[in-house]
C-alpha positions as CSV (number, residue, x, y, z in Angstrom):
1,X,0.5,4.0,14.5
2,X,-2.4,5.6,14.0
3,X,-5.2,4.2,11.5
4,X,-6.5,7.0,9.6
5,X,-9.8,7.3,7.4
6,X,-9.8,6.3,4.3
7,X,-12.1,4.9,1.2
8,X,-9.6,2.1,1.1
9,X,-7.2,0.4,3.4
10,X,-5.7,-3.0,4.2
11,X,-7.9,-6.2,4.7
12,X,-9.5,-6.7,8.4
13,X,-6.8,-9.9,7.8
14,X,-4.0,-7.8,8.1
15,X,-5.1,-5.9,10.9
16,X,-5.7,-9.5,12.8
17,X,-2.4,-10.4,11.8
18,X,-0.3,-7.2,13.1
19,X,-2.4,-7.3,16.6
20,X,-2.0,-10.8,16.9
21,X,2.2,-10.0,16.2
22,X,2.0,-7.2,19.1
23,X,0.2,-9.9,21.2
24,X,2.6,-12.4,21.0
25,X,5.6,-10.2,22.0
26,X,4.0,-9.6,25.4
27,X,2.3,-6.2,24.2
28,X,-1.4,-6.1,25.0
29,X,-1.9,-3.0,25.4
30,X,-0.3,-1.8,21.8
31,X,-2.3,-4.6,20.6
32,X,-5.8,-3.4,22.2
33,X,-5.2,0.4,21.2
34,X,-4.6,-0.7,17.8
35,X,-7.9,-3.1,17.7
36,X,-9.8,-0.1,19.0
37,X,-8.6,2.3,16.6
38,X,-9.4,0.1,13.6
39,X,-13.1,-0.5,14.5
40,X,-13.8,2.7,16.4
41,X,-15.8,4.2,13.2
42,X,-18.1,1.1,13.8
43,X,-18.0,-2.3,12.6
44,X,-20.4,-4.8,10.9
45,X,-19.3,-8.9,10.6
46,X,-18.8,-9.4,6.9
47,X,-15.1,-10.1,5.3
48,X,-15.2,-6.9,2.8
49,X,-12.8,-4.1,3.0
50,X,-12.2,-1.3,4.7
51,X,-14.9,1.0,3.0
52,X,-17.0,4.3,2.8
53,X,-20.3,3.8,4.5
54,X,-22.1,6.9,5.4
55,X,-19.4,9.2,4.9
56,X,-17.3,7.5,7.2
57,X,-15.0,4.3,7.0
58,X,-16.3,1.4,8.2
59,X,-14.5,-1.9,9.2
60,X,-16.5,-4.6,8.1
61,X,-14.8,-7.3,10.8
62,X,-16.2,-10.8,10.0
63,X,-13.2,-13.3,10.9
64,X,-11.7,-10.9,13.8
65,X,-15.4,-10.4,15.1
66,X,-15.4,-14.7,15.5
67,X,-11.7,-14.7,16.8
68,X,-12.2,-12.5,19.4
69,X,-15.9,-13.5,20.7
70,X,-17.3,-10.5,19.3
71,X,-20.3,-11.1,17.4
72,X,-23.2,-8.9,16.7
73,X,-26.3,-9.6,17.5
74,X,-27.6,-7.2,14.9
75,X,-26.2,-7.3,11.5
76,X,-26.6,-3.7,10.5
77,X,-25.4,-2.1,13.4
78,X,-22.9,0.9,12.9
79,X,-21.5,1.6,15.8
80,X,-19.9,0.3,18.8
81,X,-18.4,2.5,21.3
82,X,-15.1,2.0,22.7
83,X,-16.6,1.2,26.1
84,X,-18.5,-1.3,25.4
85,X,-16.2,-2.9,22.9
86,X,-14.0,-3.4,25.9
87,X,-16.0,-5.1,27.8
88,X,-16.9,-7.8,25.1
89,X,-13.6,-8.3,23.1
90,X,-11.7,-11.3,24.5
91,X,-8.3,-10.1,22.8
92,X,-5.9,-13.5,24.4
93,X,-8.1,-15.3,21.2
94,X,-6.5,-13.8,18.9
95,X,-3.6,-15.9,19.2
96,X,-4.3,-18.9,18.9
97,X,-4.5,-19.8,15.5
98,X,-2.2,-17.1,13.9
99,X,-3.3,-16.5,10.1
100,X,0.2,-15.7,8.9
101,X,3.5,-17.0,10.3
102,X,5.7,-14.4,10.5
103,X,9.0,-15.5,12.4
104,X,8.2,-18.7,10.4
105,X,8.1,-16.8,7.1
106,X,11.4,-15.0,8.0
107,X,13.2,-18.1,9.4
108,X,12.2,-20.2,6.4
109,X,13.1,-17.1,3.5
110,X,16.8,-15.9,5.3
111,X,17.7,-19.8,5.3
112,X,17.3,-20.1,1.2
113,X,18.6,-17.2,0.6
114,X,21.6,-18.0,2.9
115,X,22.2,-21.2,1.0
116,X,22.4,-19.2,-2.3
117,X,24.5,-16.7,-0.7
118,X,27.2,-19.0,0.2
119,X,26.5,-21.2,-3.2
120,X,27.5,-17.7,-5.0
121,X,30.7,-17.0,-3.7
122,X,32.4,-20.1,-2.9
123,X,36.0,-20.3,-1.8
124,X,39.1,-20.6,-4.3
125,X,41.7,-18.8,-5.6
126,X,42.7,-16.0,-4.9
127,X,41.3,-17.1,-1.8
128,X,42.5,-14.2,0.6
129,X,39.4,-11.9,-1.5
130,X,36.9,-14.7,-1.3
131,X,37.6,-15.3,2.3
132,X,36.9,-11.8,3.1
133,X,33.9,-11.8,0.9
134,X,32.5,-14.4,2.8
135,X,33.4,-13.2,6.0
136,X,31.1,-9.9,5.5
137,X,28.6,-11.6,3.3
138,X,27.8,-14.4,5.1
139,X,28.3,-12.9,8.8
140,X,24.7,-13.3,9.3
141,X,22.4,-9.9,9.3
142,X,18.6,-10.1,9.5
143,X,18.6,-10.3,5.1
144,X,15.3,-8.0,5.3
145,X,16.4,-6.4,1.6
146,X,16.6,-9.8,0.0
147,X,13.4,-11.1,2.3
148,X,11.7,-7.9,0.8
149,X,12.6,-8.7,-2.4
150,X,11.2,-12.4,-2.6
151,X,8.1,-11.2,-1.1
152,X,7.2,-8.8,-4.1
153,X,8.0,-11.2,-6.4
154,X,5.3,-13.2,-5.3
155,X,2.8,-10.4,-4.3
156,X,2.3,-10.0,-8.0
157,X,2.5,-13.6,-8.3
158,X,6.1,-14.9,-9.4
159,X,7.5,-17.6,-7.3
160,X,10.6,-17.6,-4.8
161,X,13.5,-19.0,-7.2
162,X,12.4,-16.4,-9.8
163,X,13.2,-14.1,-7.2
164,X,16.5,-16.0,-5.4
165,X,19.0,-14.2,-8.0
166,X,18.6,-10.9,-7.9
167,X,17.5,-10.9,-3.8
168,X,21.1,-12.6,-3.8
169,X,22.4,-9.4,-6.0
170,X,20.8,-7.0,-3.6
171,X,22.5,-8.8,-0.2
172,X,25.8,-8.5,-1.9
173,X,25.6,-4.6,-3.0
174,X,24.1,-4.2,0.4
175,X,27.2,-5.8,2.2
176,X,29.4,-4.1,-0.2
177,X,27.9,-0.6,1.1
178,X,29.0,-1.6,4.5
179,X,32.2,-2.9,3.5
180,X,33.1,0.7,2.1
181,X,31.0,2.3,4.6
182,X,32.7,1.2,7.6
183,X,36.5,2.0,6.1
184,X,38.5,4.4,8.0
185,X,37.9,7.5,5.2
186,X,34.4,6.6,5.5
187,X,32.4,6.4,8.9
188,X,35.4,4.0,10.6
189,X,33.5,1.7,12.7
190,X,35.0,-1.2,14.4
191,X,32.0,-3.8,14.5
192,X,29.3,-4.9,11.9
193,X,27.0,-7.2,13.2
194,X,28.3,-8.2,15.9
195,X,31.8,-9.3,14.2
196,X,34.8,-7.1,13.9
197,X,34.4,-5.0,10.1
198,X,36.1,-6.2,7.3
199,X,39.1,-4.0,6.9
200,X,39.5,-4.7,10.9
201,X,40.2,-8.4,10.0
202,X,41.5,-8.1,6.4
203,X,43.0,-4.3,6.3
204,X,42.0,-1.7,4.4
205,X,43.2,-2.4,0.9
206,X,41.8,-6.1,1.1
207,X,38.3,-4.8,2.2
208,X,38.2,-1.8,-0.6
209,X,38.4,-5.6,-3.7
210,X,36.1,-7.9,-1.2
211,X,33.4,-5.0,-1.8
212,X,34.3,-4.6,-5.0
213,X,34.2,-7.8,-6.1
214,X,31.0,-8.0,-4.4
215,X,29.3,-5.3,-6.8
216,X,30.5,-6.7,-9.8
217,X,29.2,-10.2,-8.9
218,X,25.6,-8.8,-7.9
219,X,25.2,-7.9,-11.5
220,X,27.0,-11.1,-12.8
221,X,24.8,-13.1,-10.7
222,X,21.8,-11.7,-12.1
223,X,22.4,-12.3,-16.0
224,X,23.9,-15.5,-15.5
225,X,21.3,-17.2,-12.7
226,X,18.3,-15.5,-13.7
227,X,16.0,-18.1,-14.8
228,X,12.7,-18.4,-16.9
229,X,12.4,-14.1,-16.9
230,X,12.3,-12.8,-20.1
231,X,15.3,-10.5,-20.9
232,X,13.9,-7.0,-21.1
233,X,12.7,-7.8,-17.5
234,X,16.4,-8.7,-16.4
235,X,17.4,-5.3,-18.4
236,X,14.9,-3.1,-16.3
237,X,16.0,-5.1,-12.7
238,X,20.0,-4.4,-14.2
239,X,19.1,-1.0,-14.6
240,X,17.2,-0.3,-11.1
241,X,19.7,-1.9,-9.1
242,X,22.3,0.0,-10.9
243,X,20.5,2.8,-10.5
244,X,20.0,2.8,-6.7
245,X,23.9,2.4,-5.7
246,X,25.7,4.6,-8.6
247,X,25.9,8.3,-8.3
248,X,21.4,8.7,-8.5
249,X,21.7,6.2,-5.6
250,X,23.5,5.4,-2.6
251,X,26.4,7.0,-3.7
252,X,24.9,10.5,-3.7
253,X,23.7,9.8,-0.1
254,X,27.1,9.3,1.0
255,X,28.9,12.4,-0.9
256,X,26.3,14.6,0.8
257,X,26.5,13.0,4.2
258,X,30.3,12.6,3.8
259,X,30.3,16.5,2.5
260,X,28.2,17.5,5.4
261,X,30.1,16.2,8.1
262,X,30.5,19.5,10.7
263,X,27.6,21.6,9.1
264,X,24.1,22.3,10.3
265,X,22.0,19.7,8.5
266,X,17.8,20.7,8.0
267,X,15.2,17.9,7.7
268,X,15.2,18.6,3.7
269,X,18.9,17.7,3.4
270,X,18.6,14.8,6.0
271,X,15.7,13.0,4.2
272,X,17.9,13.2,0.6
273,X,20.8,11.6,2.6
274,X,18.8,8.9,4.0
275,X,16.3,8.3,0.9
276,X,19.6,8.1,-1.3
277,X,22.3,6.2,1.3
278,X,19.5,3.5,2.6
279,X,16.2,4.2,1.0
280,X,17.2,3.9,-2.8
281,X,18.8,0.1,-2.3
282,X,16.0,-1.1,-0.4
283,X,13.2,0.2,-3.2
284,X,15.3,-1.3,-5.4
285,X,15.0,-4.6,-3.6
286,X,11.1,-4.6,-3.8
287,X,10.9,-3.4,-7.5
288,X,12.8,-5.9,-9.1
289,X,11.0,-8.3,-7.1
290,X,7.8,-7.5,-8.6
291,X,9.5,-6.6,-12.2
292,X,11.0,-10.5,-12.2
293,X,7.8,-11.7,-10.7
294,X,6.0,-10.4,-13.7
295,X,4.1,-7.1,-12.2
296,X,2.6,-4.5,-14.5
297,X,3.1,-1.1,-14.6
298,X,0.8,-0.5,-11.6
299,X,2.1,-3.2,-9.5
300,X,5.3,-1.7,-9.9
301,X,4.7,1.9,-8.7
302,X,2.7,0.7,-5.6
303,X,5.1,-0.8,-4.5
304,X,7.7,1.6,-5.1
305,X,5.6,3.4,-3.0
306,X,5.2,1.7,-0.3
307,X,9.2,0.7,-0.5
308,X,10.2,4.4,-0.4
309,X,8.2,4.2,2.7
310,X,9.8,1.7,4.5
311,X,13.1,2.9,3.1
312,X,13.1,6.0,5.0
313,X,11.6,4.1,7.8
314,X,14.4,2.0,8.3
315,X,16.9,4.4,8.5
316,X,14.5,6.4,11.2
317,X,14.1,3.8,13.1
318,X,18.1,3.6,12.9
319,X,18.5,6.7,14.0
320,X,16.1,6.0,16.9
321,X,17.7,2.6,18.0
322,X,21.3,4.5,18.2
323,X,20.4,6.7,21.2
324,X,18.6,3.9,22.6
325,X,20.1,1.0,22.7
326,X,23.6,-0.4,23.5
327,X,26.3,-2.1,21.2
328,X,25.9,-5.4,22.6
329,X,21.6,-4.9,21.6
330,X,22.6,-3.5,17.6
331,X,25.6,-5.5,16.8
332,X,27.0,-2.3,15.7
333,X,28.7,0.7,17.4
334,X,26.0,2.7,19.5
335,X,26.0,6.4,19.9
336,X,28.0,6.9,17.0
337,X,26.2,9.5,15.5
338,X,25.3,11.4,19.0
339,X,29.3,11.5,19.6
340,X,30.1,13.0,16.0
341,X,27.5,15.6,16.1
342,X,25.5,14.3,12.7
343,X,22.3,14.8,12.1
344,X,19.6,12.4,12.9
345,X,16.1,12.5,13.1
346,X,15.7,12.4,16.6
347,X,18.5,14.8,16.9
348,X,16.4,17.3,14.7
349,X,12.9,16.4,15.5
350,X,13.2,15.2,18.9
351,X,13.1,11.1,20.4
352,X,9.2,11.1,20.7
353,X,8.5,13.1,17.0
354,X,10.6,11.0,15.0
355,X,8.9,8.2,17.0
356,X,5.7,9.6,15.6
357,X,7.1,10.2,11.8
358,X,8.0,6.1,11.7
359,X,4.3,5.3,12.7
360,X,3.3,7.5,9.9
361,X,5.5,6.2,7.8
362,X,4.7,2.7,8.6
363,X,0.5,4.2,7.8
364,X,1.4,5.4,4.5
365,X,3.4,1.8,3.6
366,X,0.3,0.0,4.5
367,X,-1.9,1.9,2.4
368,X,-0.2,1.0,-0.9
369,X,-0.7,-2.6,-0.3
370,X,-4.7,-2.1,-0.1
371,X,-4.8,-2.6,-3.9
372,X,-3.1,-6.2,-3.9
373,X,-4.7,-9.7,-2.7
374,X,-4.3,-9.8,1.4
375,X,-2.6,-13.3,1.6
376,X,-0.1,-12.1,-1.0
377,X,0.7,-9.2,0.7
378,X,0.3,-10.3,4.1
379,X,4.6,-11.0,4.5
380,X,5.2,-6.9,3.1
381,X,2.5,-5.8,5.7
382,X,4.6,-7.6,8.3
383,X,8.3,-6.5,7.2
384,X,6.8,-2.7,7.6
385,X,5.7,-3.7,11.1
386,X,9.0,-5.6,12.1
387,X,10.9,-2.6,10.2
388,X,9.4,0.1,12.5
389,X,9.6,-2.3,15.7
390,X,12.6,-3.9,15.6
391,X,15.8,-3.8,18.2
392,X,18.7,-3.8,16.2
């Protein structure tokens, strides 16, 4: 990722938080390049934003200056070159007393909503559906749409059980999509995180109700658990989850992927399938979060935003971790899409090009969240991260 100038950009917090994150997962030197791209247009210690001085942006470090030993001698200095940056910054500090816990965060948010998960669909009659809703609903997954979900409800400063119902809504229509996805007139794939897929275990006609049943509950669950939101809000979340899965949504994704199956595909038609089949449910996720959490108009569209962003980040990335890494490391069938000649950004673009498209993805994500509060939206700032660098 590349930091680009700009009159505005994410706190110097943020920035300490990502290269402390590629620190602690044994990458120094991603770490240092990203430290020396940040400050490279010169740096003074104060804790202000990233901001036009001169013409030019300049980071104004304060905190990371202390953490890393840096400190300036001269106060209105306004530039340092790389050179001698590298011989003063002591980047192993940076570690020690992380400002925002990520894996922490994570851990802590997929355990509630895991609890809520399994209190929302509990076994009894007819148990054979509940048993394979469950199964695929419950069979673990990293629950990054409901995670994203909770953190934009309190970026605009709702709390997490406003949040719980609906990030419980989104988990479901997401397992429902690959449910369907996963049947034999779909993509027929064998394994879904790491388990055997639903119809494998349950057949066909069973899995077609479990994910059924699971999109009617999503809505259920949100006009019946939603709590202390007032009820156009709950209208306006009703209406953008719906949205994002009907035939707007995720189902238009699939039709046109489904419909291009043995056809030359161009980067135009790739991006629709791929905004509408992943992108759609996961801007959905962050929008009602911020919608329940009480966001304005504003709050709203920047995160939309920055969600389309990561949307079609994830599904980059994807494409990326399916020609290079094995079906033991996803959890999923690997090479899948190589073997049936779709198109994938890597295919199209090339490995190291769509490499470079996620990092500017990731950039433009980053750039929305500028306008909020930088503890608040610390937790989005690290899902775009662990979005674009993840393994499986």
């Amino acid at each position: 990722m590349v930091m680009k100038d700009r009159s505005i950009g994410p706190c110097v917090y943020i920035y300490e938080t990502l290269i402390a994150s590629h620190f602690d997962k044994g990458d120094k030197t991603r770490a240092y390049h990203l430290y020396t791209e940040v400050v490279g247009k010169g740096l003074k210690p104060s804790t202000q934003w990233l901001c036009p001085v001169g013409g030019e942006s300049q980071l104004r470090l304060g905190k990371l200056l202390n953490r890393t030993g840096t400190l300036l001698k001269n106060a209105s200095a306004t530039h340092v070159p790389h050179s001698s940056l590298a011989q003063t910054i002591q980047l192993e500090q940076l570690t020690n007393k992380p400002l925002f816990q990520f894996e922490e965060y994570m851990t802590t948010k997929a355990k509630r909503v895991n609890r809520a998960l399994d209190e929302a669909v509990p076994m009894q009659q007819p148990v054979t559906i509940h048993e394979a809703m469950r199964y695929s609903l419950l069979a673990g997954g990293k629950r990054v749409r409901p995670i994203l979900c909770i953190a934009s409800c309190e970026l605009v400063g709702g709390d997490e059980s406003t949040a719980i119902p609906v990030a419980c809504a989104v988990e479901m229509i997401h397992t429902m999509s690959l449910i369907h996805d996963d049947l034999p007139c779909m993509d027929n794939d064998d394994l879904r995180r790491g388990k055997p897929t639903n119809h494998k275990v349950f057949g066909e006609e069973t899995a077609v109700l479990a994910g059924d049943a699971l999109l009617s509950l999503a809505f259920q669950h949100i006009a019946g658990r939603t709590m202390d939101v007032s009820a156009d809000r709950v209208v306006r979340a009703i209406a953008e989850l719906g949205s994002a899965v009907g035939s707007e949504g995720l189902v238009a994704g699939q039709i046109v992927d489904l419909s291009s199956a043995g056809k030359q595909v161009n980067l135009r038609e790739l991006e629709y399938i791929h905004v509408h089949k992943t992108s759609k449910l996961l801007e959905a996720a962050v929008v009602c979060g911020a919608i329940m959490g009480g966001g304005d108009v504003i709050d709203v569209e920047r995160v939309r935003k920055y969600a389309r962003c990561i949307g079609l980040l994830f599904q980059v990335v994807d494409d990326i971790l399916d020609v290079t890494k094995s079906s033991e490391e996803l959890g999923k069938t690997a090479g899948k899409d190589l073997a049936s000649d779709k198109a994938t950004y890597p295919k199209l673009m090339g490995l190291d090009k769509a490499r470079d498209f996620a990092g500017e993805l990731v950039d433009q994500a980053m750039e929305e969240l500028g306008y909020f509060d930088a503890a608040r939206a610390a937790p989005l700032y690290h899902l775009a991260n662990y979005i674009a660098y993840r393994q499986n």
